[in-house]
N, C-alpha and C positions, 0 to 999 in steps of 0.2 A: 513518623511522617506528621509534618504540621498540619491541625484542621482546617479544610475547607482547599486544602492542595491536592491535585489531580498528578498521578504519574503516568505520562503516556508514553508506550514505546510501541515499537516495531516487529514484527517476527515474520520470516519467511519458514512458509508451509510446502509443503510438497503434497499434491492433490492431484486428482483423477486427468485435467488439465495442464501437468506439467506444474510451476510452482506460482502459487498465491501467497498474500501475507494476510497478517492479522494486527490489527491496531488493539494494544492492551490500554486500558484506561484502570489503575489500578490490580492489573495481575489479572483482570476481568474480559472476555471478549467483546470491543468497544464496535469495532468496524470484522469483519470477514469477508474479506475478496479473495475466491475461491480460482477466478482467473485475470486477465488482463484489461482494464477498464478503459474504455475511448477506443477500439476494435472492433469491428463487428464477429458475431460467432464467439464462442467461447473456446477463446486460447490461453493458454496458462503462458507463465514466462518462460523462460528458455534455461533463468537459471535462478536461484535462490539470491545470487548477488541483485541481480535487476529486478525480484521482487521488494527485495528492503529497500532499493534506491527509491522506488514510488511508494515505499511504507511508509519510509523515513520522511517522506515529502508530507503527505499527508499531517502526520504527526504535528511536521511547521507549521500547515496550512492549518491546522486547528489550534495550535499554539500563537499563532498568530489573529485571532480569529476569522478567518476567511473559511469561504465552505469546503467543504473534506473532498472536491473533485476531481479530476484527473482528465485532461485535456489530451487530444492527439501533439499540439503544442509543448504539453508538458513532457510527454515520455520521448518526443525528440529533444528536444534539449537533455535530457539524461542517457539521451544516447541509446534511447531502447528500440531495436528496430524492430520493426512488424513483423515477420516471413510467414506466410504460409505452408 
């Protein structure tokens, strides 16, 4: 790895809430969303694929630099729907 370069990925977790991911910053715990962000209540996703889709966003948003957040906007457009 070249110095002063960041490696950031994505992982989906499976947690008490159904499934979260983790933002790695170097193999290291960067971000840990343990369930669904921009929802009210804590709900997990529904499946390990729809957590990476918002990992992986995140990932952009910070690679891009824009802040790490996650909109109700956001997880419509990925297609993630809400249910209770």
């Amino acid at each position: 790895m070249r110095e002063g370069k960041i490696f950031l990925h994505a992982e989906a977790v499976q947690t008490v809430y159904g499934w979260g991911y983790n933002v790695l910053a170097n193999d290291k715990i960067y971000i840990k969303q343990e369930f669904m962000p921009a929802v009210s209540g804590k709900q997990g996703f529904k499946s390990a694929d729809d957590a990476l889709l918002v990992g992986n966003l995140i990932v952009k948003k910070i690679s891009s630099n824009l802040p790490p957040t996650i909109t109700a906007r956001d997880l419509d457009s990925l297609g993630i729907v809400n249910k209770k």
